[in-house]
mmJSON file of the N, C-alpha and C atoms, coordinates in Angstrom:
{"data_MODEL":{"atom_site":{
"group_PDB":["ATOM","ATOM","ATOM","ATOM","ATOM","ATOM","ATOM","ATOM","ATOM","ATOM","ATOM","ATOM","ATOM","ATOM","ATOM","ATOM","ATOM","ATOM","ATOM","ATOM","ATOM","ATOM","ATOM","ATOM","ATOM","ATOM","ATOM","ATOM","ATOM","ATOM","ATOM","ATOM","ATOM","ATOM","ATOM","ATOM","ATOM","ATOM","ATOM","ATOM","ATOM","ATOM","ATOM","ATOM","ATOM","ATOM","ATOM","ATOM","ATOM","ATOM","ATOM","ATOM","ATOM","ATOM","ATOM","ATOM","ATOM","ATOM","ATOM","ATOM","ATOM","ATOM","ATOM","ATOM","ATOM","ATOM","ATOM","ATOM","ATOM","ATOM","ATOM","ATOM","ATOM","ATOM","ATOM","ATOM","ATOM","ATOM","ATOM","ATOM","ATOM","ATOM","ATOM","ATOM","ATOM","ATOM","ATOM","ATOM","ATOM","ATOM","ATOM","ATOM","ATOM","ATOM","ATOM","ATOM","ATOM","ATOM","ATOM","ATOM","ATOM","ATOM","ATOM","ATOM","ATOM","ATOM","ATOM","ATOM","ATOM","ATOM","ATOM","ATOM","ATOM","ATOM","ATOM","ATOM","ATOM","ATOM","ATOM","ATOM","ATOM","ATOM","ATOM","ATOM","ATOM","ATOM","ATOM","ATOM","ATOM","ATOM","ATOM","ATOM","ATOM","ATOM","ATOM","ATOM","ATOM","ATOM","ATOM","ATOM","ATOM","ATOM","ATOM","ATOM","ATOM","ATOM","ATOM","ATOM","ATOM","ATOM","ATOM","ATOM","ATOM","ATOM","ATOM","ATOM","ATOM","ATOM","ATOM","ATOM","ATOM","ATOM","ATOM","ATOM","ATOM","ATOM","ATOM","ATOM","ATOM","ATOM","ATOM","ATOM","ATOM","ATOM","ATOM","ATOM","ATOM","ATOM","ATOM","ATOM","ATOM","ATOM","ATOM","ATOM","ATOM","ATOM","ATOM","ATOM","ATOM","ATOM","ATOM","ATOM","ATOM","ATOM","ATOM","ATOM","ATOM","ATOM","ATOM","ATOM","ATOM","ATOM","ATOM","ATOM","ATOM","ATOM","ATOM","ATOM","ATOM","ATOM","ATOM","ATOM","ATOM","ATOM","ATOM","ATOM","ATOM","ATOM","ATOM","ATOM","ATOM","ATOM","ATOM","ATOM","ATOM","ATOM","ATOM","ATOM","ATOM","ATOM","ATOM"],
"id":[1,2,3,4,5,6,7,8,9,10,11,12,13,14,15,16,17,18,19,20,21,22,23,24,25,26,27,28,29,30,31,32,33,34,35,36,37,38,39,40,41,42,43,44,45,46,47,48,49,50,51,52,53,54,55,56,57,58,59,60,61,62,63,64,65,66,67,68,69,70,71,72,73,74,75,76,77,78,79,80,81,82,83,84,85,86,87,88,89,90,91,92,93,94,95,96,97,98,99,100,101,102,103,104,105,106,107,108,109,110,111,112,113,114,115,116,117,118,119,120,121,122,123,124,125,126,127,128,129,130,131,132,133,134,135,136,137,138,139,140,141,142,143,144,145,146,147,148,149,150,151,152,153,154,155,156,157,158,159,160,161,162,163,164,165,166,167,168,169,170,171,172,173,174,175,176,177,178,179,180,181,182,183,184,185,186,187,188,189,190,191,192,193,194,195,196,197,198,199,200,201,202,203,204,205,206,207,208,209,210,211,212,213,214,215,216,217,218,219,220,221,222,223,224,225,226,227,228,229,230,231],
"type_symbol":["N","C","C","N","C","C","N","C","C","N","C","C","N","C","C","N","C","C","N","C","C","N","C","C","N","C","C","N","C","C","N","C","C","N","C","C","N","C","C","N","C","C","N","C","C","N","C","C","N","C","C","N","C","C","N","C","C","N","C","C","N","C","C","N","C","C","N","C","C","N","C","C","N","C","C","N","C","C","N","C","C","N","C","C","N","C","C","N","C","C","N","C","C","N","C","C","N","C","C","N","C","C","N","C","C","N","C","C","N","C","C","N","C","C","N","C","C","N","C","C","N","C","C","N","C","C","N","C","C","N","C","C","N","C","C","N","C","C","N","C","C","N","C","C","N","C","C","N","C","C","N","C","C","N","C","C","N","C","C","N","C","C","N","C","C","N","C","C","N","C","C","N","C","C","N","C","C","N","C","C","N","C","C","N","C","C","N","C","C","N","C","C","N","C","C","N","C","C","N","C","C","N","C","C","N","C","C","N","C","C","N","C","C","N","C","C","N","C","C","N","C","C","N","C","C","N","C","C","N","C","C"],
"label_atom_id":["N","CA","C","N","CA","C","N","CA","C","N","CA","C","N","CA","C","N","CA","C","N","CA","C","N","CA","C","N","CA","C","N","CA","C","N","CA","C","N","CA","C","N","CA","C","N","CA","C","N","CA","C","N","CA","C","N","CA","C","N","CA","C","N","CA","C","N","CA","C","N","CA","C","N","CA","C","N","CA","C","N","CA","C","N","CA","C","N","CA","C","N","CA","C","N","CA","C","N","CA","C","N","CA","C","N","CA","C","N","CA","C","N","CA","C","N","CA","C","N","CA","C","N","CA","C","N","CA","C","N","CA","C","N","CA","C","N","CA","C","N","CA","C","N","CA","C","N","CA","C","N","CA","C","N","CA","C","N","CA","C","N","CA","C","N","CA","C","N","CA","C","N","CA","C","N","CA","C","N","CA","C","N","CA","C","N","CA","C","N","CA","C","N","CA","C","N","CA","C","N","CA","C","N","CA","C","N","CA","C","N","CA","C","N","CA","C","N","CA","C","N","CA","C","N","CA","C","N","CA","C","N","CA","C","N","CA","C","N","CA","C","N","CA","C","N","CA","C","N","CA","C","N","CA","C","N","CA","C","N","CA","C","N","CA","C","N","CA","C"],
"label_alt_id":[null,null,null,null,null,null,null,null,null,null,null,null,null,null,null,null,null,null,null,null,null,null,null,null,null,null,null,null,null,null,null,null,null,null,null,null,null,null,null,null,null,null,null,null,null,null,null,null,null,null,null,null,null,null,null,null,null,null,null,null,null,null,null,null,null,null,null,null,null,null,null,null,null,null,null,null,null,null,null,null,null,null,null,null,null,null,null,null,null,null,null,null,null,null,null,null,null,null,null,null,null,null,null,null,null,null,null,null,null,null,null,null,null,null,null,null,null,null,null,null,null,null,null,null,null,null,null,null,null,null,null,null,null,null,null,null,null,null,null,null,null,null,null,null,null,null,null,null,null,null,null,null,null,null,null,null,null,null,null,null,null,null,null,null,null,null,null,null,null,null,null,null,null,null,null,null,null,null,null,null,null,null,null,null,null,null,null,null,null,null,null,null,null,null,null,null,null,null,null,null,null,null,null,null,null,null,null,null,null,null,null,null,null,null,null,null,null,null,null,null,null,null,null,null,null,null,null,null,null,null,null],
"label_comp_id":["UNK","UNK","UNK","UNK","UNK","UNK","UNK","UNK","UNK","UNK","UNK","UNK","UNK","UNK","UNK","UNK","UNK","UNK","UNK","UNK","UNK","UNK","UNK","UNK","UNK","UNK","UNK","UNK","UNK","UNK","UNK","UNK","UNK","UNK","UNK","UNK","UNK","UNK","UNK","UNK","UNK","UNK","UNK","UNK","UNK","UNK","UNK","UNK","UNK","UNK","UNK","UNK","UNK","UNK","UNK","UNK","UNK","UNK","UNK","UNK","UNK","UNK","UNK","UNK","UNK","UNK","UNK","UNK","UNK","UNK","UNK","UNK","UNK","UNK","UNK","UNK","UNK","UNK","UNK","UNK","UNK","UNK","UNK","UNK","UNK","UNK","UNK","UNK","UNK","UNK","UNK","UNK","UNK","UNK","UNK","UNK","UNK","UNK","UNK","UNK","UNK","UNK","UNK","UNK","UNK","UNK","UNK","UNK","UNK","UNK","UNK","UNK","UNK","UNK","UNK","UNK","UNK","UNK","UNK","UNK","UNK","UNK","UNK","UNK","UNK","UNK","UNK","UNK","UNK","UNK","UNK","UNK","UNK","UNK","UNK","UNK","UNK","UNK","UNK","UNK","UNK","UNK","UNK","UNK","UNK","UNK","UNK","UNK","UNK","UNK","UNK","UNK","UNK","UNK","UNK","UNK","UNK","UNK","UNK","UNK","UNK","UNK","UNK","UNK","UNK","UNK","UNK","UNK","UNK","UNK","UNK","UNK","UNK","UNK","UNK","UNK","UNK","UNK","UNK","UNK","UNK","UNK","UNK","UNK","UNK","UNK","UNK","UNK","UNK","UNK","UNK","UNK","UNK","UNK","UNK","UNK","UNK","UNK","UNK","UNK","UNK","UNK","UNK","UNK","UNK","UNK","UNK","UNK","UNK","UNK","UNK","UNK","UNK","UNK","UNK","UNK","UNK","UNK","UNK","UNK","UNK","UNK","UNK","UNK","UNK","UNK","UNK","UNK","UNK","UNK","UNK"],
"label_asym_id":["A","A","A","A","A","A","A","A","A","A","A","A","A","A","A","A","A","A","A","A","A","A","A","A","A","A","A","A","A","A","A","A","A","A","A","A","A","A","A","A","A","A","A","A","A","A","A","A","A","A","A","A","A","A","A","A","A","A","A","A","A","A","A","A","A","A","A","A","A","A","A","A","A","A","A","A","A","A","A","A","A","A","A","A","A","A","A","A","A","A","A","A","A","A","A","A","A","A","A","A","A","A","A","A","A","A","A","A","A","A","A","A","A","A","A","A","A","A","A","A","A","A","A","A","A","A","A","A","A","A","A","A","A","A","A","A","A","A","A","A","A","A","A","A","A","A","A","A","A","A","A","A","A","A","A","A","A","A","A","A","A","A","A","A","A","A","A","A","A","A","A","A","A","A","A","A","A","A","A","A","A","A","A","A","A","A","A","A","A","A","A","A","A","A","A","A","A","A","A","A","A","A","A","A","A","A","A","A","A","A","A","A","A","A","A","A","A","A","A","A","A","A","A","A","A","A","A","A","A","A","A"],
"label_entity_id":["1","1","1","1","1","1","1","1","1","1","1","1","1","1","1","1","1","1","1","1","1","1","1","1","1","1","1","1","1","1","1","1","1","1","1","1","1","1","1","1","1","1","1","1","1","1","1","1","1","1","1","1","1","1","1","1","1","1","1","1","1","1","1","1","1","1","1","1","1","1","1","1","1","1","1","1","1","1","1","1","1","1","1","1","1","1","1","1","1","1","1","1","1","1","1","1","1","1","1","1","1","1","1","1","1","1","1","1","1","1","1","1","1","1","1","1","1","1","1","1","1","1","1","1","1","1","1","1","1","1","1","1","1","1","1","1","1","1","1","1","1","1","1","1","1","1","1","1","1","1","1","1","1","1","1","1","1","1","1","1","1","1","1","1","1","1","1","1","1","1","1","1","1","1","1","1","1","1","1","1","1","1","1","1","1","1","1","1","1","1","1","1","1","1","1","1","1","1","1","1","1","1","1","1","1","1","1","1","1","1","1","1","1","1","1","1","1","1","1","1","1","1","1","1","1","1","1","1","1","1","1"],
"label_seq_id":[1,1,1,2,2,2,3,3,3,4,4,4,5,5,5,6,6,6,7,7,7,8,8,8,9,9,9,10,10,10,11,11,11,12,12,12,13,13,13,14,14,14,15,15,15,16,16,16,17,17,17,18,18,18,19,19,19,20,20,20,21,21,21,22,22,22,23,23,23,24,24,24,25,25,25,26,26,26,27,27,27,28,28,28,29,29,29,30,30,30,31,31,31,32,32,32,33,33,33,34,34,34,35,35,35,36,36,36,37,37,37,38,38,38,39,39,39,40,40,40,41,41,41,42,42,42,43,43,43,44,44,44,45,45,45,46,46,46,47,47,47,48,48,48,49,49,49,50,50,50,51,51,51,52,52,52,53,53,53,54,54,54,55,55,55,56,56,56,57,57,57,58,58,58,59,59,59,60,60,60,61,61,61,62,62,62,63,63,63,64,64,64,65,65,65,66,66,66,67,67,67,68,68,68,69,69,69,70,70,70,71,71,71,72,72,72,73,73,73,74,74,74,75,75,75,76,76,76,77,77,77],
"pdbx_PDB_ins_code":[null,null,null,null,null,null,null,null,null,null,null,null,null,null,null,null,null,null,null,null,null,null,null,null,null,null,null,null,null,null,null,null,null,null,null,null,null,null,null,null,null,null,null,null,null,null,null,null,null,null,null,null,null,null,null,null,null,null,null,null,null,null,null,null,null,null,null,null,null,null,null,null,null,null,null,null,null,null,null,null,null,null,null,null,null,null,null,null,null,null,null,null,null,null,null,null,null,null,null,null,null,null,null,null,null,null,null,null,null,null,null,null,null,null,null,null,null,null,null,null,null,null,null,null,null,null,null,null,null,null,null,null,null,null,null,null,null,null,null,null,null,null,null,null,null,null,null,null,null,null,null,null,null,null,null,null,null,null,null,null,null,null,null,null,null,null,null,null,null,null,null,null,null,null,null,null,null,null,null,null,null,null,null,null,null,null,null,null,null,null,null,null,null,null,null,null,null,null,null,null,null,null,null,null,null,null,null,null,null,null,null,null,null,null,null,null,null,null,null,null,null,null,null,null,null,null,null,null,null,null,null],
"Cartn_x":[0.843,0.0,0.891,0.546,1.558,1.566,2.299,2.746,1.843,1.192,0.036,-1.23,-1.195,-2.631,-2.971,-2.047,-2.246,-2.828,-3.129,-3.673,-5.119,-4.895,-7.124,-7.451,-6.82,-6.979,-7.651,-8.031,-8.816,-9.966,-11.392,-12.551,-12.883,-14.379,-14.916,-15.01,-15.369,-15.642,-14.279,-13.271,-11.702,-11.21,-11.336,-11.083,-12.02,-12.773,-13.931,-13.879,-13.238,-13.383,-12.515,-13.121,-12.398,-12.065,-12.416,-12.812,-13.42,-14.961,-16.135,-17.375,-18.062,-19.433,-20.624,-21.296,-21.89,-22.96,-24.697,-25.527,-26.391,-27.849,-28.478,-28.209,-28.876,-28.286,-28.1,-28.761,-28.404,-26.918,-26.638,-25.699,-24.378,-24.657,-23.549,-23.037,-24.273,-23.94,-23.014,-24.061,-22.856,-21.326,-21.376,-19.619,-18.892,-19.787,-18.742,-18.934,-19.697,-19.306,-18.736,-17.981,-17.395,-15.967,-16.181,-14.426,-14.03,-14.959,-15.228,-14.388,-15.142,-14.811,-13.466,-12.714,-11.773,-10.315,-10.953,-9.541,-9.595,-10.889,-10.872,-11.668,-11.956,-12.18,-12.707,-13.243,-13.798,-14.576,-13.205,-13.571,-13.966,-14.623,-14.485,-14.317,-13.992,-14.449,-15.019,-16.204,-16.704,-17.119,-17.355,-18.042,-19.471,-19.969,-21.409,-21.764,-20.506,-20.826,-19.91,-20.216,-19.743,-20.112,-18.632,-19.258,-20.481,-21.044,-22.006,-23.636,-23.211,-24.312,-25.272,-26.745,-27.42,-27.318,-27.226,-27.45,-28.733,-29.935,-30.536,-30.473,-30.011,-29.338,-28.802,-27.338,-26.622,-27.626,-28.159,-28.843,-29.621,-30.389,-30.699,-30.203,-28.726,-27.817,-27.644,-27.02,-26.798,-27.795,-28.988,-30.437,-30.405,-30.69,-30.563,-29.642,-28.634,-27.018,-27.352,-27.469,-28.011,-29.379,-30.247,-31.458,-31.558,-30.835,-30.712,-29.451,-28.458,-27.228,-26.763,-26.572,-25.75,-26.353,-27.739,-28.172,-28.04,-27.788,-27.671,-26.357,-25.267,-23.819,-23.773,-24.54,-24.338,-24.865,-25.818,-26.505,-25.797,-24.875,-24.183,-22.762,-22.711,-21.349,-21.303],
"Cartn_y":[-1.171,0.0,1.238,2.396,3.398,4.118,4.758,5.42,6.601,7.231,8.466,7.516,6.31,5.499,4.989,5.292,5.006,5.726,6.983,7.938,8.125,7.357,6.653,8.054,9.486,10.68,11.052,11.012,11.796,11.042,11.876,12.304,11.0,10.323,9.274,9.589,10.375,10.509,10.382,10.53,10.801,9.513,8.541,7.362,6.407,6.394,5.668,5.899,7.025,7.497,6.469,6.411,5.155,3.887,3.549,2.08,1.307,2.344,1.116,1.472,1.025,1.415,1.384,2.797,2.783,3.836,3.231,4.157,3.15,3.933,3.321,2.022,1.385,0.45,1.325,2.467,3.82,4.133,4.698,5.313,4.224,2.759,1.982,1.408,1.382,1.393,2.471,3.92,4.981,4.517,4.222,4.033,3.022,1.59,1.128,1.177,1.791,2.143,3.362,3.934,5.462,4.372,3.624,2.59,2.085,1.641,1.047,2.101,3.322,4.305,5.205,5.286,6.062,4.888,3.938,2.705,1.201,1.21,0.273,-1.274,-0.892,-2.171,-2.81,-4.433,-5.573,-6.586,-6.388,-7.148,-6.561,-7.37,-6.642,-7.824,-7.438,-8.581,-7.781,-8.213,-7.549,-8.388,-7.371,-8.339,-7.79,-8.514,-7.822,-8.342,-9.301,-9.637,-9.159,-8.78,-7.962,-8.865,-8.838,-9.595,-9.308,-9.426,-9.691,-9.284,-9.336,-8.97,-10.431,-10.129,-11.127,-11.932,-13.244,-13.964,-13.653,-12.99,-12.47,-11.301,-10.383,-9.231,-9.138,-10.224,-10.67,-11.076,-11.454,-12.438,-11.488,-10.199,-9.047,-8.454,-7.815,-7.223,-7.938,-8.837,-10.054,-9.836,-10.566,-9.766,-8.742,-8.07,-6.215,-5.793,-6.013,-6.065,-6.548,-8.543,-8.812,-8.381,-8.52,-7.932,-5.943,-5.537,-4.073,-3.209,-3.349,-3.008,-3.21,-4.447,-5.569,-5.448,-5.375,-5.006,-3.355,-2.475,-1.0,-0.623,-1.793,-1.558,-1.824,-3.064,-4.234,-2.803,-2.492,-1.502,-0.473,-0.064,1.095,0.612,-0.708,-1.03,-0.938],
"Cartn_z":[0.0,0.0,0.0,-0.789,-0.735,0.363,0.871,1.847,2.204,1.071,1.304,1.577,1.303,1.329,2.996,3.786,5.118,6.124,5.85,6.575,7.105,8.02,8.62,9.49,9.428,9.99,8.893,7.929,6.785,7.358,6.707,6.852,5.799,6.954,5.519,4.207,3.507,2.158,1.505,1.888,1.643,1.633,2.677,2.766,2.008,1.465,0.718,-0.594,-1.299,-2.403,-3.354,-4.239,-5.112,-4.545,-3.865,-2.891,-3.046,-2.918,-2.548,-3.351,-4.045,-4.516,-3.685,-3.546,-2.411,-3.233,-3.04,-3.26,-3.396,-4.307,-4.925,-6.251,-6.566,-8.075,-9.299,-9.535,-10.226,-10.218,-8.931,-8.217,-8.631,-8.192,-8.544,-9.99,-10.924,-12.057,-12.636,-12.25,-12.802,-12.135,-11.238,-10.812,-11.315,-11.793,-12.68,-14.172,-14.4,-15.903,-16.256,-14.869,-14.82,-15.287,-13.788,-14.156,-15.631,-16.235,-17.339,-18.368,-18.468,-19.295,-19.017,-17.654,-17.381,-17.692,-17.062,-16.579,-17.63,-18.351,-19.359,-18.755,-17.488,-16.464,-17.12,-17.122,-17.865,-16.9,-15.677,-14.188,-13.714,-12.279,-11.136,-10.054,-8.782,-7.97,-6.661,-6.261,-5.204,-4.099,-3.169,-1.497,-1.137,-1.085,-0.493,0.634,1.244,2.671,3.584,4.96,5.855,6.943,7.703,9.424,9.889,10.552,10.961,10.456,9.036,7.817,8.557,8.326,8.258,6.865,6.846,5.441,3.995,4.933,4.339,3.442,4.035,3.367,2.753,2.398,1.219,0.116,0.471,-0.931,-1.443,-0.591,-1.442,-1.865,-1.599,-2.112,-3.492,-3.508,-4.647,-5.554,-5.425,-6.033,-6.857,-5.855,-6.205,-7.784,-7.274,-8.313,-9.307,-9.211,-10.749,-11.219,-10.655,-11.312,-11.829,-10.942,-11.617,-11.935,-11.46,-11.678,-12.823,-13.131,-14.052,-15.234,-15.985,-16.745,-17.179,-16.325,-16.562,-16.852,-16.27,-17.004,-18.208,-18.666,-19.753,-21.062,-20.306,-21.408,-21.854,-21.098,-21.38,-22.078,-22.345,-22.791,-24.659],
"occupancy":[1.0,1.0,1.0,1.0,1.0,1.0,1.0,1.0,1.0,1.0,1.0,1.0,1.0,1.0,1.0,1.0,1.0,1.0,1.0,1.0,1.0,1.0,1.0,1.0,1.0,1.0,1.0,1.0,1.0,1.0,1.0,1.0,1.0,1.0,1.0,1.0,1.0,1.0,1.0,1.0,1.0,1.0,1.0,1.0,1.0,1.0,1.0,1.0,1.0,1.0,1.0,1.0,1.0,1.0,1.0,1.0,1.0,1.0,1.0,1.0,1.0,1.0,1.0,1.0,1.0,1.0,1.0,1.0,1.0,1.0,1.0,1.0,1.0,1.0,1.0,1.0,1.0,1.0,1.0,1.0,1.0,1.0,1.0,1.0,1.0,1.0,1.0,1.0,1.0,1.0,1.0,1.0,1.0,1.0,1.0,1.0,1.0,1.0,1.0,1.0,1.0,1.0,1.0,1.0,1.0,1.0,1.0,1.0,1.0,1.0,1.0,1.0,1.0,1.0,1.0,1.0,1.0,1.0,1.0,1.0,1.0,1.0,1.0,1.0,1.0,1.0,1.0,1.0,1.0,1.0,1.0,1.0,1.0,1.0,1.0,1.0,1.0,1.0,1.0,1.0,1.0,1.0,1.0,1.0,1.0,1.0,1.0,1.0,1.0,1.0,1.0,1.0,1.0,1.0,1.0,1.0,1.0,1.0,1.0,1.0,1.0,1.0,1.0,1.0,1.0,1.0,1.0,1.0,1.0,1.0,1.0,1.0,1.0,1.0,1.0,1.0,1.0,1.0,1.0,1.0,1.0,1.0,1.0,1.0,1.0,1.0,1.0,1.0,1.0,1.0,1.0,1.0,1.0,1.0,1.0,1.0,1.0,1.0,1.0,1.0,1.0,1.0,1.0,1.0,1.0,1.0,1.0,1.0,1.0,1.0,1.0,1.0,1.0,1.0,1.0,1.0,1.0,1.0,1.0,1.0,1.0,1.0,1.0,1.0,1.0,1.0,1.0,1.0,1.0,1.0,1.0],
"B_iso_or_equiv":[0.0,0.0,0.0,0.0,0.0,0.0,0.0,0.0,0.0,0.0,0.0,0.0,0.0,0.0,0.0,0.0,0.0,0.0,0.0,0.0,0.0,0.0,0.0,0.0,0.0,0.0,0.0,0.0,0.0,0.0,0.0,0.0,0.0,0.0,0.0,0.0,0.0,0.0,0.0,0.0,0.0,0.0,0.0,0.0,0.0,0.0,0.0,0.0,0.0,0.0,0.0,0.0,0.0,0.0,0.0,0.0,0.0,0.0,0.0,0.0,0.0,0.0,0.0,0.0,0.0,0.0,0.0,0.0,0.0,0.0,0.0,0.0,0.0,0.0,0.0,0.0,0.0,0.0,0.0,0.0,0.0,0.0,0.0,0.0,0.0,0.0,0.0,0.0,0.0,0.0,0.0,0.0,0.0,0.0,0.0,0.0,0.0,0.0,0.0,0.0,0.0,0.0,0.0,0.0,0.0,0.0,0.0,0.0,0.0,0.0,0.0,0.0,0.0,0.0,0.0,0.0,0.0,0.0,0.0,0.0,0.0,0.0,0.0,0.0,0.0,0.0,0.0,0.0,0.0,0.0,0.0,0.0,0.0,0.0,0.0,0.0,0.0,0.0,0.0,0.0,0.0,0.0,0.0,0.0,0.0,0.0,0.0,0.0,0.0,0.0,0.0,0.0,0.0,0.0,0.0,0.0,0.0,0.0,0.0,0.0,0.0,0.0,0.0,0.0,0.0,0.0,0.0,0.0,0.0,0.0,0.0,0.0,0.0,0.0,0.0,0.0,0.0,0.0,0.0,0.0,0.0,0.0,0.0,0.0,0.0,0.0,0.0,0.0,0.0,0.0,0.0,0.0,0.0,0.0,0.0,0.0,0.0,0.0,0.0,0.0,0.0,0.0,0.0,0.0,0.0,0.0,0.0,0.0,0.0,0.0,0.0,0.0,0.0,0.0,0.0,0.0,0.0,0.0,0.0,0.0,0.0,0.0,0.0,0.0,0.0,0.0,0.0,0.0,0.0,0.0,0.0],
"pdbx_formal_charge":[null,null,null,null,null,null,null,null,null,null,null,null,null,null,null,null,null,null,null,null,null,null,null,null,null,null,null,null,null,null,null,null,null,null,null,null,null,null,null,null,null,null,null,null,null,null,null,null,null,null,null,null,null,null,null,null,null,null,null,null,null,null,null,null,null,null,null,null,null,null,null,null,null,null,null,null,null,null,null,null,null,null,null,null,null,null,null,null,null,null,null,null,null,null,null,null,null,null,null,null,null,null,null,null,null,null,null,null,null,null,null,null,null,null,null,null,null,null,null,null,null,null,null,null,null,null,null,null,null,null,null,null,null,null,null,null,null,null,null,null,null,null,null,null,null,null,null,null,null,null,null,null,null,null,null,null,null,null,null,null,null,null,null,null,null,null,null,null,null,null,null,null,null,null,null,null,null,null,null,null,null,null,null,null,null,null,null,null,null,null,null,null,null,null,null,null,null,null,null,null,null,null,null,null,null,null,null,null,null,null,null,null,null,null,null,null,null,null,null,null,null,null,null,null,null,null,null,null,null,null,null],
"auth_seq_id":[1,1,1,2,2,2,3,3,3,4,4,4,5,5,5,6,6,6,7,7,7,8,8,8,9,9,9,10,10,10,11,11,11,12,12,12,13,13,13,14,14,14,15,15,15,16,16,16,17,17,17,18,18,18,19,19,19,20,20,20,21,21,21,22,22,22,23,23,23,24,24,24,25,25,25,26,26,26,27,27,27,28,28,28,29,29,29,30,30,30,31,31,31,32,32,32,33,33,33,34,34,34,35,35,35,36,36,36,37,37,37,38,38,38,39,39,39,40,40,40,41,41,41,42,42,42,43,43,43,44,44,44,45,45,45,46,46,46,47,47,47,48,48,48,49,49,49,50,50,50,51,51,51,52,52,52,53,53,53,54,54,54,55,55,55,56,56,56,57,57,57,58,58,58,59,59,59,60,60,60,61,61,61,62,62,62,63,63,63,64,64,64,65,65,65,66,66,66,67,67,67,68,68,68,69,69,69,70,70,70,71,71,71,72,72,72,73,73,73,74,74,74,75,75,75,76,76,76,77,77,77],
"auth_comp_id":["UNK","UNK","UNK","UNK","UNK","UNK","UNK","UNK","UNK","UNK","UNK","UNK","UNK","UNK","UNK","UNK","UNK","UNK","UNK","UNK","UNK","UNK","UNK","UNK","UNK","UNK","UNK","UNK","UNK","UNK","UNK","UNK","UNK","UNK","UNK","UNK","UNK","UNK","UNK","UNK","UNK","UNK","UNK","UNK","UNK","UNK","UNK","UNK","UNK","UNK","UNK","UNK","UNK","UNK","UNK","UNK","UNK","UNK","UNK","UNK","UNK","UNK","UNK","UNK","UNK","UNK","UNK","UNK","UNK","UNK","UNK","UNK","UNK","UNK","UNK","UNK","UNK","UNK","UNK","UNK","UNK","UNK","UNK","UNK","UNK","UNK","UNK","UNK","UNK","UNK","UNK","UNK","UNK","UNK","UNK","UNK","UNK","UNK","UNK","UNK","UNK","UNK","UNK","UNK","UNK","UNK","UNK","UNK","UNK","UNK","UNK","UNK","UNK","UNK","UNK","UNK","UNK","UNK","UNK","UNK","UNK","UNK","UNK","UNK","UNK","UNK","UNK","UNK","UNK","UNK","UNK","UNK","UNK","UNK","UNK","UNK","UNK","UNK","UNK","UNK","UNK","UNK","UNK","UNK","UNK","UNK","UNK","UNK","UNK","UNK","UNK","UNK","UNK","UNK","UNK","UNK","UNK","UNK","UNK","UNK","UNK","UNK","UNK","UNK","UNK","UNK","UNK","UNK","UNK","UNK","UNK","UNK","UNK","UNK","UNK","UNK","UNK","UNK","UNK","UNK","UNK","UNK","UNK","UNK","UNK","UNK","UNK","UNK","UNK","UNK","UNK","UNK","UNK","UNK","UNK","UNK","UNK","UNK","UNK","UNK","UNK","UNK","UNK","UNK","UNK","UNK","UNK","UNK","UNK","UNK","UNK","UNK","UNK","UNK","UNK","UNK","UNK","UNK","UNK","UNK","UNK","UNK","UNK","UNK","UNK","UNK","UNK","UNK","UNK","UNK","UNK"],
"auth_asym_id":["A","A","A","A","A","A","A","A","A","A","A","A","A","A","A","A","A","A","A","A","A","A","A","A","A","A","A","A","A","A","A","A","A","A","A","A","A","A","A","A","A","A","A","A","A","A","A","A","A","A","A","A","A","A","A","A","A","A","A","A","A","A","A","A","A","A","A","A","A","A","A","A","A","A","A","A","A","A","A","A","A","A","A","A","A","A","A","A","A","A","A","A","A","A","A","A","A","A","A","A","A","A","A","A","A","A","A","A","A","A","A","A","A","A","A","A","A","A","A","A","A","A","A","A","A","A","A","A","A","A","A","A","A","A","A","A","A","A","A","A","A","A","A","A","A","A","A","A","A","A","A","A","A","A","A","A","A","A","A","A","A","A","A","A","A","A","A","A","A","A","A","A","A","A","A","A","A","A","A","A","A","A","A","A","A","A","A","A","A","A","A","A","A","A","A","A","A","A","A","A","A","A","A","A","A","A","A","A","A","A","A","A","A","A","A","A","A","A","A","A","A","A","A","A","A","A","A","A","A","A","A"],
"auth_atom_id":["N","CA","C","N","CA","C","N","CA","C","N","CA","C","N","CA","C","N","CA","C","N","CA","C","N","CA","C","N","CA","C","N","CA","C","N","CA","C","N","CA","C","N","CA","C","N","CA","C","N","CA","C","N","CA","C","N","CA","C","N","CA","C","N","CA","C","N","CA","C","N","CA","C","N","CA","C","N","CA","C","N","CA","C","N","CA","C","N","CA","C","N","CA","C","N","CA","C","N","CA","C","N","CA","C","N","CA","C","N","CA","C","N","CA","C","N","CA","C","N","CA","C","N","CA","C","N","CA","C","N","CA","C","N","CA","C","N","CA","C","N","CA","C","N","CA","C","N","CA","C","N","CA","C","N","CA","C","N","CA","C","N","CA","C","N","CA","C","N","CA","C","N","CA","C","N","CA","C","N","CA","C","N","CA","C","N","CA","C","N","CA","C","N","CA","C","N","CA","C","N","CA","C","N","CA","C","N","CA","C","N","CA","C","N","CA","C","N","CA","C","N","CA","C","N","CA","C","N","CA","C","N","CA","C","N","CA","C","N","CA","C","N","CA","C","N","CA","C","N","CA","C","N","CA","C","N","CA","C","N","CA","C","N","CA","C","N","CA","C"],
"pdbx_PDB_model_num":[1,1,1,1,1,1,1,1,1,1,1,1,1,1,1,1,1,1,1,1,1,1,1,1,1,1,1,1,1,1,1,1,1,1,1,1,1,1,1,1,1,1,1,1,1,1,1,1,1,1,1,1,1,1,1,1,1,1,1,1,1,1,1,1,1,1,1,1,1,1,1,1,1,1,1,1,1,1,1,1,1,1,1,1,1,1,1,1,1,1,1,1,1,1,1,1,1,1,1,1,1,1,1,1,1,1,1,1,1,1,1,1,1,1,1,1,1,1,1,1,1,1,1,1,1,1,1,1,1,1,1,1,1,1,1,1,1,1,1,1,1,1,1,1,1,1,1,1,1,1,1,1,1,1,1,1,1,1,1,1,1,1,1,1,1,1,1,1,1,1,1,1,1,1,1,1,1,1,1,1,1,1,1,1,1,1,1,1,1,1,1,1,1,1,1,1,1,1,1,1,1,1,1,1,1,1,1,1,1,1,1,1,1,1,1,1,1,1,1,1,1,1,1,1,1,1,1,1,1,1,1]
}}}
C-alpha cells in the first residue's frame, strides 16, 4: 500500500473514495461504468458480505445487483 494510502486521519468521504461502490443500483452502475470508461475495467471482484451482515441481506444485495445493476452496465457497454 503506498505510503500516502495510510492515513485513517482523513474524513470518511476521503477514505472511501475510489474504494467502494456505495448508493443506490443507479448510483452503482454509474460508478462502474465510470471505471469502465476512465480505466478500461472488464472485471471486477466484489463483497457484499460484511461480518455480521445477516445472510438475508446478502442475498438481497446479490439480487438487487443482478437484477438491476448488471443489466444498466451491460446496457451502457
Amino acid at each position: 500500500m503506498p505510503a500516502d494510502d495510510q492515513d485513517l486521519s482523513l474524513d470518511f468521504d476521503e477514505l472511501t473514495r475510489d474504494r467502494f461502490l456505495f448508493g443506490s443500483p443507479d448510483e452503482v452502475a454509474e460508478q462502474i461504468i465510470g471505471y469502465q470508461k476512465r480505466l478500461g475495467v472488464t472485471h471486477m471482484i466484489l463483497s457484499v458480505h460484511w461480518v455480521g451482515m445477516p445472510h438475508s441481506q446478502v442475498e438481497d444485495a446479490l439480487n438487487m445487483f443482478a437484477e438491476e445493476v448488471m443489466p444498466r452496465v451491460a446496457s451502457a457497454s
